[in-house]
N, C-alpha and C positions, 0 to 999 in steps of 0.2 A: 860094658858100654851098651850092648843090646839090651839090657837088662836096664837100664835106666831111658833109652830111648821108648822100648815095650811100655814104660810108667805113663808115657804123653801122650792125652789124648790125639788124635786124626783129625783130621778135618777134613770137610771138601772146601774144594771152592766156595761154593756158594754157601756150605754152611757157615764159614767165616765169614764172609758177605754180609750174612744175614744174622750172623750175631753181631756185627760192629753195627748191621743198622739197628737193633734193637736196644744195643751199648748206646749209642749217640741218641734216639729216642728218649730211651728212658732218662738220660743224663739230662738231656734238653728238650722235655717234655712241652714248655712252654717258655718261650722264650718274648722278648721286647727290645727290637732294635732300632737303633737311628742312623742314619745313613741318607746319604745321596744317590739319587737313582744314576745306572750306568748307561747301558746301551740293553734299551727296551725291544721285544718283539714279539707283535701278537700272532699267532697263528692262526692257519686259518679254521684249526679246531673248534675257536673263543680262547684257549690257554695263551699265559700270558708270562712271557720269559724275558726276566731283568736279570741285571745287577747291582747289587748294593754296595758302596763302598764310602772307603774314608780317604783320608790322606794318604795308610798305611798297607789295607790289605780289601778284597771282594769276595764276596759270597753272592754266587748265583742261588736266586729265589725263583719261583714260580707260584701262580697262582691260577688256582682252576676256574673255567671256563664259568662256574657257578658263583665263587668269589669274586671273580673280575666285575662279572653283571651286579656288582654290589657296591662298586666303589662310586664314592661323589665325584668322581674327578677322571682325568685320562691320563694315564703316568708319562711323562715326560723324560728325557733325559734332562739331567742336572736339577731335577727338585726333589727336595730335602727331605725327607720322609721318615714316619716313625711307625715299624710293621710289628706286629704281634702275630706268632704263628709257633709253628718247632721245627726243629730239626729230625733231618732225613739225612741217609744216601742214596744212591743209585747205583747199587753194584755193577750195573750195566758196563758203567765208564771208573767205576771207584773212584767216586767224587761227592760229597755231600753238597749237597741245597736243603735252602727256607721254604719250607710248604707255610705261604700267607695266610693268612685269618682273616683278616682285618689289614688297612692301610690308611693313613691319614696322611696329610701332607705338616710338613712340620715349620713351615716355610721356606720359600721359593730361596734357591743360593745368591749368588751375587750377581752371575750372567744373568741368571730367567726373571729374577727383580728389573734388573737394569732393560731385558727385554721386554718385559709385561709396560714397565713405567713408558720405555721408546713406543712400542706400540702403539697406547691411548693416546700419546700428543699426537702420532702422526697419523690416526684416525680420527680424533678431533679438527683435524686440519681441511680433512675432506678427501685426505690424500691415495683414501683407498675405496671412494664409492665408484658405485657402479660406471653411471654416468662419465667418469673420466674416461671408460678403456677403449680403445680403438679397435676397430677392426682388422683381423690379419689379410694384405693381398690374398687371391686368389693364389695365383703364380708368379709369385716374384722372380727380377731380371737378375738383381744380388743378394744375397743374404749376407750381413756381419754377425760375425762370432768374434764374442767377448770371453776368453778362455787360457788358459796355459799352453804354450806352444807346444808343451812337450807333455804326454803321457795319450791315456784310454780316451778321452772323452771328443778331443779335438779328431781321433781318426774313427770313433763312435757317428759322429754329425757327418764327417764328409763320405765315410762308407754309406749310410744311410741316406745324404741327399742325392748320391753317384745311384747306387740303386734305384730310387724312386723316382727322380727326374733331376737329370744333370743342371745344376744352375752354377752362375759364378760366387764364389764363397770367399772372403773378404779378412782375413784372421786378424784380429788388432790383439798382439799377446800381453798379456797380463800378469800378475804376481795372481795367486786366489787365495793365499795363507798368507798371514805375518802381519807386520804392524804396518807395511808399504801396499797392502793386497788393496784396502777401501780407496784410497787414492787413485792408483790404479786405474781399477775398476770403473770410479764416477769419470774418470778424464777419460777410459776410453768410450761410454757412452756419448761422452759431450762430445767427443771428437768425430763422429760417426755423423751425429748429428748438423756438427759443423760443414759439414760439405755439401756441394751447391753443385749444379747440372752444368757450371762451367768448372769445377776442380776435375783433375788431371786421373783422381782415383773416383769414383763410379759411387756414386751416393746408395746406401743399403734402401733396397726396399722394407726390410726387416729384419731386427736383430735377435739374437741369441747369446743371452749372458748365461752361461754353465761352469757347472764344474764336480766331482763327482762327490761322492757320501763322503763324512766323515762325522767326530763328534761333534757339540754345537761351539767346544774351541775352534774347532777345523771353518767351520761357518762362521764364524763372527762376523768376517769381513762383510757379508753380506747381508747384515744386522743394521751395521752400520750408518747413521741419516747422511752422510753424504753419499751413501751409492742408494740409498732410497730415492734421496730428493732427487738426483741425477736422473733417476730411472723416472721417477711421477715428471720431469720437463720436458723427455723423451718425445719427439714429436715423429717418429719413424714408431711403428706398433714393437713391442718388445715381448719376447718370451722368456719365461727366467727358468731355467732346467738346473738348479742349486740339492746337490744330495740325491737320496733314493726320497722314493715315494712315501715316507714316513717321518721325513726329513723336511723344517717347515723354517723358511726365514721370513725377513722383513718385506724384502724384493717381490715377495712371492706373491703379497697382498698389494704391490705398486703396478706391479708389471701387466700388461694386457692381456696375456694367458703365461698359466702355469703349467709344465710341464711337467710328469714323474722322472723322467729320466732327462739326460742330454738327447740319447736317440729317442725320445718322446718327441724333444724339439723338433727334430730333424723334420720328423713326420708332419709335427700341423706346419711344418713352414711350406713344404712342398706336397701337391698331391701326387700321385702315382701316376707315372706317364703312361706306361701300358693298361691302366683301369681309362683315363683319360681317350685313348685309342679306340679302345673297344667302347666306350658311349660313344664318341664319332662315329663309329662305322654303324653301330646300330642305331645313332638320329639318323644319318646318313641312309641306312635300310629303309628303318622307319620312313623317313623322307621319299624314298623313291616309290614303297610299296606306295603311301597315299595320295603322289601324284598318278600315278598310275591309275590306283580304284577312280579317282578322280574324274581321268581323263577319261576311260572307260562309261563311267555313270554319264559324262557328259556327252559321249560319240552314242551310245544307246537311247539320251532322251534326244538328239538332233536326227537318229534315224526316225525316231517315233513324232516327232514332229513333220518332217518331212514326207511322213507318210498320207497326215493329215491338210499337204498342199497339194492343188490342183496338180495339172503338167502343165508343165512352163511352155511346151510347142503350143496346146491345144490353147492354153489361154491366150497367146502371143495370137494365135490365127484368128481368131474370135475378132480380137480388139485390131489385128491388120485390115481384115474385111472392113470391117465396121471405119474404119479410116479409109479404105478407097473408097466408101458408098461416102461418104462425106468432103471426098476431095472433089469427085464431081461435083455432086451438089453444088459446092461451093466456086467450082470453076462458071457452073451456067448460070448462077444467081449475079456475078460478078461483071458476065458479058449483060447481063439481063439491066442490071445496073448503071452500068457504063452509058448503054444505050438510051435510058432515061433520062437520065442527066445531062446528055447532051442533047436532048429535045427541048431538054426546061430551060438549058443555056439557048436552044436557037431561039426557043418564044421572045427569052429575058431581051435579046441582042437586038430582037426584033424591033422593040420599044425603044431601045436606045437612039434616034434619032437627029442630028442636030436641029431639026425646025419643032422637033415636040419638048425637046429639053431646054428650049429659048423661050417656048409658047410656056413651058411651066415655069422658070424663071419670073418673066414677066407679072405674069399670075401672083406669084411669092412677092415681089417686088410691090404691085401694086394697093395688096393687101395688106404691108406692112406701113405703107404711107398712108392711109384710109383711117388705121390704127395710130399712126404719131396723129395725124391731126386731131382726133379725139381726145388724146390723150394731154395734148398740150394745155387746152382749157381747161380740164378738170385740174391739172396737175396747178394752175396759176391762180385758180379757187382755193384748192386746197393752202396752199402757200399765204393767199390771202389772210384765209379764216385761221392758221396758226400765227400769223405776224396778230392780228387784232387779240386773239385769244391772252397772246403773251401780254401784249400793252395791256389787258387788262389787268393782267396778274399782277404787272408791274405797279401799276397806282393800287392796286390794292394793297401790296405790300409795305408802298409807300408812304399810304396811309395810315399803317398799321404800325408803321417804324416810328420811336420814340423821337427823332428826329422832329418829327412832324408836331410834335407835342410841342419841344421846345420852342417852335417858330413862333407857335400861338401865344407866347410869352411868359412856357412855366422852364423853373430849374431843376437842373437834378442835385442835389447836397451829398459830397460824400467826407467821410472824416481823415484824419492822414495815412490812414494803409488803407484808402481806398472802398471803404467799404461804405456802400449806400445808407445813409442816417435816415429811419424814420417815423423818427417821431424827436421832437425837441428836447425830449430828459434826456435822451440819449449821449447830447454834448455838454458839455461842463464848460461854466467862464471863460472864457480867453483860449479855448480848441480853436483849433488852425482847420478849417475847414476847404472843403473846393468847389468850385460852385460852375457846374459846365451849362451853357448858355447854348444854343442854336449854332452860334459864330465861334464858337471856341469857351476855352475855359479859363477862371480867374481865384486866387485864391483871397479868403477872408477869416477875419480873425471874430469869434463868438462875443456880443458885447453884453451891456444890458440894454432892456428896453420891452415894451407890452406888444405881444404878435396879436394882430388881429382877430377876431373868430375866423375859423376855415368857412369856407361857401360851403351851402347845406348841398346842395348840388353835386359836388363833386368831392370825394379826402385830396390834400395836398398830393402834389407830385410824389415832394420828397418819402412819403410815407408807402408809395409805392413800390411794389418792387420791379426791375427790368422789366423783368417777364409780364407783368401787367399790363404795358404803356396799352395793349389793344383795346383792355376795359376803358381805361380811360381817353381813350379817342373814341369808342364809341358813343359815351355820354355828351349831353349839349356843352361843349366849351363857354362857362359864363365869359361876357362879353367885358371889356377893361375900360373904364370911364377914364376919360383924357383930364385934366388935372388943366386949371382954368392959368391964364397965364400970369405968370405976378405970384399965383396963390403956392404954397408948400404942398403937398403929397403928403397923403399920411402913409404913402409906402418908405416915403426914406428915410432913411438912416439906417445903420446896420442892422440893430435890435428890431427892428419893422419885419423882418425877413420871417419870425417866427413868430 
């Protein structure tokens, strides 16, 4: 038996370590897999540690810090990939991994499709620009927390806002996993929303929807466009604290800030009450040291001004003097005054008289009668020579007025709207004419019949116009031959008139 064990080679540890990693090497020198990415994580080396898997079984891969900086892409959990690389182990742990080569994505599975596809509408939408996000309070009076009642994340948020500054925190509990979690989730943001400064529960200054890592099955809920849309109608500012910091949903691009953690939330919702404290105390320093330098700069330029004014006794005696030497003054110029005024009053009183103030009456009296008498003649001259002046005016006017024309034995002719006719084309056969006389007016009707020559002396009336009658009162009126008795007229008849 020793003699057959003595035949087997020894090993060490590590020498078997390191021949099964040279056995698996050499076996799988170069290898070409397809799989689905698992649960990815970069270090903070650059290297970059997945897992690959299928339905059935996983192989942790890695890939150096040199390969990674090489890929087109950023690995995701659940997209579908096809790596070229070989196999290794790690005696360390006695486990074999994929040392990667090369990685391409072989396409997206069916979540990260269905999420790539939710994405673009609901950035197409507008749903996730800048411009919608609101700003978070300073120091909100409540925070809501949209979370599971029960586990790390809800005593995560209130350990974290108890610490930093006490505020009131508001739980609306939620499902975060399952086919009931997105329901949920959108009703409890709209609920939060729904309260008004008169409901009985205390309206959130600001919400907080979390809940902690898991895969992107575990996250779905939070994929999903109804707790998107919930969250983009949100009119209270929203933080979305979904997974670790590596961990990326839909929410995360709706919400108004994102947070890597739940107690990430916690922090931008409240500031720190003791950092808050101490800037008080020191504006508050600040504040007293500068009224002070202040006050000081200002007591030091009122001494140096001060220094620059007289003395208030010496001036005051200056200008008191200077006020007694003027109040005498003013006392003897006053008696001085008094005393002349009543000399010019005794003169004034003097004259005042009754036999001198009747003698000047008189006087005024008599020289105002001296003055009517004068006046009266001129004034009944005057009146005269405007009474004669007018009656002249008047006959010349009289003279002048067409009136005067008529009496002398001419007509005025005018047609039926009145309008002055003159000259004879102007009427046609049988026009109704009006014919005003001195004494009034008559109308006539146009006949036939020869008008006489006009007198070289004078044109007809008719042909005149109003405004004329003066020329023709100024020229010699030919004189009218009387018509013997027995004999006809060669004026009459109607047609004679022209």
């Amino acid at each position: 038996m020793a003699d057959s064990m003595g035949n087997t080679p020894e090993y060490s540890v590590s020498e078997l370590a390191g021949a099964v990693k040279r056995t698996v090497e050499d076996a799988f020198g170069h290898v070409r897999v397809r799989g689905e990415l698992g649960r990815v994580t970069i270090a903070k080396s650059g290297h970059v540690y997945f897992d690959i898997k299928d339905d059935r079984a996983v192989i942790n891969a890695i890939a150096w810090k040199g390969t990674a900086a090489r890929f087109r892409f950023r690995p995701e959990e659940g997209l579908e990939v096809i790596i070229e690389g070989r196999m290794s182990t790690y005696p360390g742990r006695s486990q074999y991994q994929l040392i990667v080569d090369t990685m391409e994505p072989a396409g997206a599975g069916a979540l990260m499709a269905l999420l790539e596809e939710r994405k673009k509408a609901l950035a197409a939408e507008g749903l996730f620009a800048t411009e919608r996000k609101q700003a978070l309070p300073f120091l909100p009076q409540t925070i809501g927390v949209v979370t599971s009642p029960t586990g790390a994340v809800i005593r995560d948020i209130l350990h974290r806002v108890r610490d930093r500054f006490p505020r009131h925190v508001l739980v609306w509990p939620v499902l975060v996993q399952g086919d009931q979690a997105a329901t949920q989730i959108a009703g409890a943001i709209r609920g939060f929303n729904a309260l008004t400064d008169a409901s009985a529960i205390p309206r959130p200054d600001v919400l907080i929807v979390a809940r902690g890592g898991g895969s992107i099955e575990d996250l779905w809920a939070f994929n999903e466009e109804v707790v998107v849309r919930a969250a983009a109608e949100s009119q209270i500012p929203l933080i979305s604290a979904v997974g670790h910091e590596t961990d990326t949903t839909l929410i995360d691009f709706v919400s108004d800030r994102r947070a890597p953690t739940p107690t990430g939330a916690a922090e931008m919702a409240v500031p720190v009450r003791v950092d808050l404290v101490a800037s008080l105390q020191d504006y508050n320093a600040r504040l007293v040291s500068g009224l002070s330098r202040l006050l000081e700069r200002r007591r030091t330029e009122l001494r140096g001004l001060a220094r620059a004014l007289p003395n208030p006794v010496q001036f005051l005696a200056l200008k008191r003097q200077g006020f007694d030497l003027v109040a005498e003054r003013l006392d003897s110029l006053a008696r001085a005054g008094l005393t002349e005024r009543r000399s010019r009053l005794a003169v004034a009183a003097a004259g005042l008289k009754p036999a001198a103030l009747e003698r000047d009456i008189r006087q005024k009296l008599d020289r105002a009668r001296d003055l009517a008498s004068r006046l009266a003649p001129a004034f009944a001259r005057g009146h005269r020579d405007r009474r004669q002046a007018l009656q002249n005016w008047g006959e010349r006017l009289d003279a002048l007025s067409h009136q005067s024309v008529l009496k002398r034995g001419f007509v005025l002719v005018r047609d039926h709207e009145g309008e002055l006719v003159r000259q004879s084309a102007d009427l046609n056969h049988g026009a109704v004419v009006s014919l005003e006389f001195a004494d009034g007016r008559r109308a006539a009707t146009v006949g036939e019949g020869t008008s006489p020559p006009p007198p070289v002396s004078s044109p007809p009336v008719s042909q005149l116009p109003a405004s004329s009658s003066r020329a023709v009162s100024d020229k010699k009126t030919p004189r009218k031959r009387s018509a013997k008795p027995g004999s006809r007229s060669s004026d009459s008849g109607q047609g004679q008139l022209f």
